[in-house]
C-alpha positions as a Python dict, from the first residue, in 0.01 Angstrom:
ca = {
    (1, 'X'): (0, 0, 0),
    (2, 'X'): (-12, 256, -247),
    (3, 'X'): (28, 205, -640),
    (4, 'X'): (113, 446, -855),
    (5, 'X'): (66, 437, -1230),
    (6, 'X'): (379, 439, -1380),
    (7, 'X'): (441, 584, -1792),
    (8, 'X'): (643, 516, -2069),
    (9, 'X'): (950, 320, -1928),
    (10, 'X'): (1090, 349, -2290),
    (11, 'X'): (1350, 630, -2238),
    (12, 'X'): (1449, 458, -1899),
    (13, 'X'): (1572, 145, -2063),
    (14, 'X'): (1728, 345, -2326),
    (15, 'X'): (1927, 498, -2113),
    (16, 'X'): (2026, 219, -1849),
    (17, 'X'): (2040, -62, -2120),
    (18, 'X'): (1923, -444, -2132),
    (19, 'X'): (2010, -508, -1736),
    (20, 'X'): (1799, -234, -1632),
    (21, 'X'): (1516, -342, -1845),
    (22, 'X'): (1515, -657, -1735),
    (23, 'X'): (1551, -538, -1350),
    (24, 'X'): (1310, -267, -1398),
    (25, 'X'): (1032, -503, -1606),
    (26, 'X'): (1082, -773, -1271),
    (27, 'X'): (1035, -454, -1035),
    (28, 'X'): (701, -350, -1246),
    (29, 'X'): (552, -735, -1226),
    (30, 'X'): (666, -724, -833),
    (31, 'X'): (468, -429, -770),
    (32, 'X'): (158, -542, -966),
    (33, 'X'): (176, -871, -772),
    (34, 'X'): (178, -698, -451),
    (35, 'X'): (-54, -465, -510),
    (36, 'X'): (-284, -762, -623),
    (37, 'X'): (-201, -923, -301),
    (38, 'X'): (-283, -686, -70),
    (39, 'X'): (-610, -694, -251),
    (40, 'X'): (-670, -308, -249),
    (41, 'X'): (-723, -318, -642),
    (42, 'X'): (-674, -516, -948),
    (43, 'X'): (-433, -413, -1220),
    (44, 'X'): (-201, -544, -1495),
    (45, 'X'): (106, -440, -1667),
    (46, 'X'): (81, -409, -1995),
    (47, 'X'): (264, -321, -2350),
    (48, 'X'): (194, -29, -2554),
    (49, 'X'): (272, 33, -2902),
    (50, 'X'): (192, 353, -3052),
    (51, 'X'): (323, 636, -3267),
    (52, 'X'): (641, 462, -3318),
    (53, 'X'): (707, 432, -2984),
    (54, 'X'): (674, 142, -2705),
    (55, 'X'): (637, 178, -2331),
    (56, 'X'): (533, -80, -2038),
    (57, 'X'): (240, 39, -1832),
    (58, 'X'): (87, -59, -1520),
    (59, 'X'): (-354, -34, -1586),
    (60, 'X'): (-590, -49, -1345),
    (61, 'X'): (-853, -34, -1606),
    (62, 'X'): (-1060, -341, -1689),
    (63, 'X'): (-1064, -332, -2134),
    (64, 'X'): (-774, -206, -2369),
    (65, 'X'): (-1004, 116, -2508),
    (66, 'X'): (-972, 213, -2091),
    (67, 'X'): (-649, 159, -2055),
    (68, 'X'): (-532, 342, -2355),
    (69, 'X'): (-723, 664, -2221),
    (70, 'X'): (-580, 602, -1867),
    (71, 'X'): (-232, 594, -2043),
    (72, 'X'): (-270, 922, -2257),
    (73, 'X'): (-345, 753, -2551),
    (74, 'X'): (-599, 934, -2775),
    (75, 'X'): (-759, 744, -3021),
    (76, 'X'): (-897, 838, -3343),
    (77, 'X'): (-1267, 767, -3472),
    (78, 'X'): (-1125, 522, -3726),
    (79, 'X'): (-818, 396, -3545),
    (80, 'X'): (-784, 40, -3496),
    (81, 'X'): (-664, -146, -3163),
    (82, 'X'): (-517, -471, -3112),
    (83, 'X'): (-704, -638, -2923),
    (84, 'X'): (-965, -470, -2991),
    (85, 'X'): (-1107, -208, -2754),
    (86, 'X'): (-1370, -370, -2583),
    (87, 'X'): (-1153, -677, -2501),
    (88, 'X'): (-1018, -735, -2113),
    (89, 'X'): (-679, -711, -2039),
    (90, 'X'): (-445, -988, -1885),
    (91, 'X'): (-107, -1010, -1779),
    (92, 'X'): (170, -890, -1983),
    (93, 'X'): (-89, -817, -2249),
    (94, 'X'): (56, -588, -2585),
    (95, 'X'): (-169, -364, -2730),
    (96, 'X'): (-101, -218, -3028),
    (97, 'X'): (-235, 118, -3186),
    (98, 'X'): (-274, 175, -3587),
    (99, 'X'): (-366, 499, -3720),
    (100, 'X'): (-568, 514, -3948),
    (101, 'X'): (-622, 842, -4228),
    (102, 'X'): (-793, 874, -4471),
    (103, 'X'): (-700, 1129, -4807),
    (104, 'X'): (-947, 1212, -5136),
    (105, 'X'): (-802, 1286, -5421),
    (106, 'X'): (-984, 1365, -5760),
    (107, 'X'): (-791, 1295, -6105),
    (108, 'X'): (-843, 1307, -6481),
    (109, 'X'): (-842, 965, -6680),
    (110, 'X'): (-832, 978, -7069),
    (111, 'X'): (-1100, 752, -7257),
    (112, 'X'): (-940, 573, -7574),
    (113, 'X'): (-1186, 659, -7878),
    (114, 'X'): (-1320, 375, -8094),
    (115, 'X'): (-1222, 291, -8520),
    (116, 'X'): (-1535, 267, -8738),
    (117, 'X'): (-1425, 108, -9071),
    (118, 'X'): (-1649, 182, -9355),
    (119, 'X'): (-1613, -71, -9649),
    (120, 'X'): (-1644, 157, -9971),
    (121, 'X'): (-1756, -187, -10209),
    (122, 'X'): (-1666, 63, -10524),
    (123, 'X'): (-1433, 338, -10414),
    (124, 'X'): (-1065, 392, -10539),
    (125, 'X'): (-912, 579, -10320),
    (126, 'X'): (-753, 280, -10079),
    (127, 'X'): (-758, 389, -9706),
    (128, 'X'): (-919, 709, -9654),
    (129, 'X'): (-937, 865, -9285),
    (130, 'X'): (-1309, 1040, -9255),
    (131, 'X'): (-1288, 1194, -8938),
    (132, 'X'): (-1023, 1148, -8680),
    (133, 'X'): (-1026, 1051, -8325),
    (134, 'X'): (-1070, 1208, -7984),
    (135, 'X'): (-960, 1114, -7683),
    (136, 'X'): (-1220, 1151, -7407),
    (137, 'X'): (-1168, 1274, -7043),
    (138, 'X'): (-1308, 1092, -6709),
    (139, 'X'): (-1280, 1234, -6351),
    (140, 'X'): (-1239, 1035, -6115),
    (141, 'X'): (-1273, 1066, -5699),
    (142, 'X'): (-1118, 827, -5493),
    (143, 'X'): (-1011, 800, -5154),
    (144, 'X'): (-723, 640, -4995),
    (145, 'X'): (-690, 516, -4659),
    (146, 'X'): (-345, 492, -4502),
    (147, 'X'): (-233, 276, -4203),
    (148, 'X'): (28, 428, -3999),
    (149, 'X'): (116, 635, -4319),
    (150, 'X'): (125, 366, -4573),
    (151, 'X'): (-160, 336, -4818),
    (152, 'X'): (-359, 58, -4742),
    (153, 'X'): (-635, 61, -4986),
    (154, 'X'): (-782, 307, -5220),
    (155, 'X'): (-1174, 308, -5300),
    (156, 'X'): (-1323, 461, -5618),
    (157, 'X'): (-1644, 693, -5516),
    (158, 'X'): (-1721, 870, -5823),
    (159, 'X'): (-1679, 826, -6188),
    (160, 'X'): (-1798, 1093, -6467),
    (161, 'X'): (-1737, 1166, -6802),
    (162, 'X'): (-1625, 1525, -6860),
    (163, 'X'): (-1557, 1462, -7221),
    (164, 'X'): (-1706, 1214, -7496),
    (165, 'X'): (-1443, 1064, -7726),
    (166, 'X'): (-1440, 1086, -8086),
    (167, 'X'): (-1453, 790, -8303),
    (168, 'X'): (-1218, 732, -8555),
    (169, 'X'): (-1380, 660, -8918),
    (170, 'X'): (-1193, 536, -9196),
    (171, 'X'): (-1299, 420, -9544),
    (172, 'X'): (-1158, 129, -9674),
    (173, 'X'): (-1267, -53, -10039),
    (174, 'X'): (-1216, -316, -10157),
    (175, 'X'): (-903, -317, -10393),
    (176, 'X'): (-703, -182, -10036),
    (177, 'X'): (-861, -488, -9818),
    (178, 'X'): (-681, -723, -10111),
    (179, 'X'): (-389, -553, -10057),
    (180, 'X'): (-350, -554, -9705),
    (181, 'X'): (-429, -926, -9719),
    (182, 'X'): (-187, -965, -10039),
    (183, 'X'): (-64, -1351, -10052),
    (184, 'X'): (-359, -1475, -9893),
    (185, 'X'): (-725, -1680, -10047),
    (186, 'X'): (-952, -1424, -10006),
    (187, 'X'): (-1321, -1450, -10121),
    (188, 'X'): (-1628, -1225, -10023),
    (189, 'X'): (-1980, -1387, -9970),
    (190, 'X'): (-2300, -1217, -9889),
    (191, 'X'): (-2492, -1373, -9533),
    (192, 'X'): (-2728, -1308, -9329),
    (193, 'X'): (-2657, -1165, -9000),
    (194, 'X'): (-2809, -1113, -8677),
    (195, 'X'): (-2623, -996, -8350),
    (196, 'X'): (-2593, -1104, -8004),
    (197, 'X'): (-2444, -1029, -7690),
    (198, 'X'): (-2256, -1213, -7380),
    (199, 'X'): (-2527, -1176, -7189),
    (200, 'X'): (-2877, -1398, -7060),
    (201, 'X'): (-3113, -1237, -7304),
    (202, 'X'): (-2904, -1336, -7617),
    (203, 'X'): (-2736, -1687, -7489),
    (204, 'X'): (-3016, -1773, -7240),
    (205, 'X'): (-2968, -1821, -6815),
    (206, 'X'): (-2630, -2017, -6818),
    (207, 'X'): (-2453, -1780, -7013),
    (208, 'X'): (-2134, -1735, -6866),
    (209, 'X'): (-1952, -1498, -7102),
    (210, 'X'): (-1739, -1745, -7309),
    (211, 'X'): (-1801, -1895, -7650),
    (212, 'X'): (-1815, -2253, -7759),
    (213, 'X'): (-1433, -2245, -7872),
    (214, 'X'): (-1378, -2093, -7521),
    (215, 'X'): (-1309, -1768, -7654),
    (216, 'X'): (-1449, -1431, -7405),
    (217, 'X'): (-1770, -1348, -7627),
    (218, 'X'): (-1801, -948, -7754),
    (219, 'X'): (-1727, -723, -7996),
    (220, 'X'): (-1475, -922, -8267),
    (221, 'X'): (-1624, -1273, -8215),
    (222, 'X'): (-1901, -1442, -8453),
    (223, 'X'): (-2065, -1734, -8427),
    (224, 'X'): (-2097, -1962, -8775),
    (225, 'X'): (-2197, -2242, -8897),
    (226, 'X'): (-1836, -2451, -8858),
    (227, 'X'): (-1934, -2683, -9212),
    (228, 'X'): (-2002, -2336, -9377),
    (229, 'X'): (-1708, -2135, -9229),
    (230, 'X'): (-1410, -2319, -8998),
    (231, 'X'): (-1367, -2242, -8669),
    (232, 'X'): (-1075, -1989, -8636),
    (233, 'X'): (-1091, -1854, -8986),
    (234, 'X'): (-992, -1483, -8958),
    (235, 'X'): (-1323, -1229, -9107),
    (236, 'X'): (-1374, -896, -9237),
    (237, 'X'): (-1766, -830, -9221),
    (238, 'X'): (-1872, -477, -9394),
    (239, 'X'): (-2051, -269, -9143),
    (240, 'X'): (-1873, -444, -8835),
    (241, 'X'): (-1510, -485, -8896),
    (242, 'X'): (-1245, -751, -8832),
    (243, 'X'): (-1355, -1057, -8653),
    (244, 'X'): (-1320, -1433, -8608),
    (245, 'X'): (-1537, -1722, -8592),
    (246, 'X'): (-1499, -1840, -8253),
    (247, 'X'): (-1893, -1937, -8144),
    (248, 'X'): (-2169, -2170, -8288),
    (249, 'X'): (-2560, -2155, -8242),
    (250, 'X'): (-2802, -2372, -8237),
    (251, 'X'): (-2994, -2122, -8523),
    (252, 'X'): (-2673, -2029, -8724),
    (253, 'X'): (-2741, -2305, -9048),
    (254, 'X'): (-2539, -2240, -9311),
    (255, 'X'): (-2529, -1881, -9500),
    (256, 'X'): (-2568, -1715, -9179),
    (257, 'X'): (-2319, -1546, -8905),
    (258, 'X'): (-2406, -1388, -8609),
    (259, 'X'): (-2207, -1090, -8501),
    (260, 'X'): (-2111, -1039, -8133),
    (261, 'X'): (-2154, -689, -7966),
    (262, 'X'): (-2085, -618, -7579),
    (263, 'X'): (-2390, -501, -7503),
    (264, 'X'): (-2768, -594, -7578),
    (265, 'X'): (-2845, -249, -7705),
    (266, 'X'): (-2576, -220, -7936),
    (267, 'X'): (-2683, -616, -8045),
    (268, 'X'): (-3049, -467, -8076),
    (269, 'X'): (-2973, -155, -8272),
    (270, 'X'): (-2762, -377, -8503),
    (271, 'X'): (-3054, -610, -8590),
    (272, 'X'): (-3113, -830, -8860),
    (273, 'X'): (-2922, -748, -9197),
    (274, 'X'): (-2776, -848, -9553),
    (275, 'X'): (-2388, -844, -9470),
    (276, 'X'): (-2046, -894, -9712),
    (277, 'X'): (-1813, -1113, -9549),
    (278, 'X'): (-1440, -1152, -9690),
    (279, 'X'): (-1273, -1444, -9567),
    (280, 'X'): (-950, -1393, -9491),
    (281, 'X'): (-770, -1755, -9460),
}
């Protein structure tokens, strides 16, 4: 006998309703059997799902890639196929189709700008803004790939900075510091300070980024010597800001604090000075 391939039974059973498609689906797997049986060649019917639409089919292809091409089914470079293309087909297999797109899209991040605070030890004019702040620009390419329309992930490929912020820089002495603290102990002492960062070359080869009191190590947290300063006690150190002592060292003895920074060059260019510390509880 004869077989002929037979397409997209969808509109069929649309039409002639949940009967028919079960008549029609037994009539399909009849004529596959027989054909089989008569041994002139091997086929299998199948289920497609593509392009919102399903349809039995009747492939005398070997592999679901085959079939899909014997069906009218053209595939994209980056579609996907399940099964997968290569695999062989069986009875009453369902392969399913996703398309896959993909769309670039370039966009323009702002960059928050950074506060310097300047401690003027014998000015008397409080707070005093020196130059204000900028917010930077950053473009950024990325591409999103979508799965039968719907965004399925989205990949950053470039990153530049079109403009540098601006840092803030305000003056600050001391009589405002007191103020801002009013009803609190506060007492300045002069140490000696050094400067680290999170990283292997200031905390050695099992640094992992976290400070003794389990606090993430950077810009903010010191390390001290807890029976010269406590633990948790809230800082203001002239030239670096507002901090707390949050880290120990094996080298920080007494009158000395080390300042954290988030990078190794900015802990390098800070090097090895005479600091005021107030102490703010």
């Amino acid at each position: 006998m004869q077989l002929k391939t037979v397409k997209k039974y969808s509109g069929l059973l649309g039409v002639l309703g949940f009967v028919c498609a079960i008549a029609v689906t037994a009539s399909l797997s009849a004529v596959v059997i027989a054909a089989q049986s008569d041994g002139e060649i091997s086929s299998h019917l199948v289920n497609i799902i593509s392009d919102g639409q399903s349809w039995q089919y009747i492939s005398t292809s070997p592999t679901v890639g085959a079939t899909l091409r014997e069906s009218g089914v053209i595939l994209g470079p980056k579609d996907i196929t399940y099964p997968a293309r290569s695999k062989r087909l069986y009875p009453n297999m369902t392969i399913r189709v996703v398309r896959v797109t993909q769309q670039t899209i370039t966009y323009t991040e702002p960059i928050a700008y950074k506060t310097e605070t300047k401690f003027n030890m014998y000015g008397s004019a409080g707070r005093t803004v020196l130059q204000e702040g900028q917010r930077g620009e950053k473009e950024i390419t990325k591409t999103i790939t979508y799965r039968d329309g719907i965004a399925h992930q989205s990949k950053i490929v470039s990153a530049k900075v079109t403009k540098k912020p601006v840092m803030k820089v305000v003056s600050i002495t001391k009589e405002a510091l007191l103020a801002s603290r009013s009803g609190m102990n506060i007492k300045s002492i002069k140490m000696a300070a050094t400067a680290y960062d999170p990283g292997p070359r200031s905390c050695g080869p099992y640094a992992n980024g976290r400070t003794a009191t389990g606090m993430k190590a950077g810009k903010g947290v010191v390390a001290v010597d807890p029976r010269f300063i406590k633990l948790g006690t809230k800082l203001y150190v002239v030239g670096y800001g507002y901090c707390i002592a949050g880290d120990t060292g094996g080298a920080i003895k007494g009158n000395r604090i080390d300042l954290g920074f988030n990078t190794y060059r900015e802990a390098v260019q800070f090097g090895r000075r005479t600091v005021t510390v107030f102490i703010l509880n």
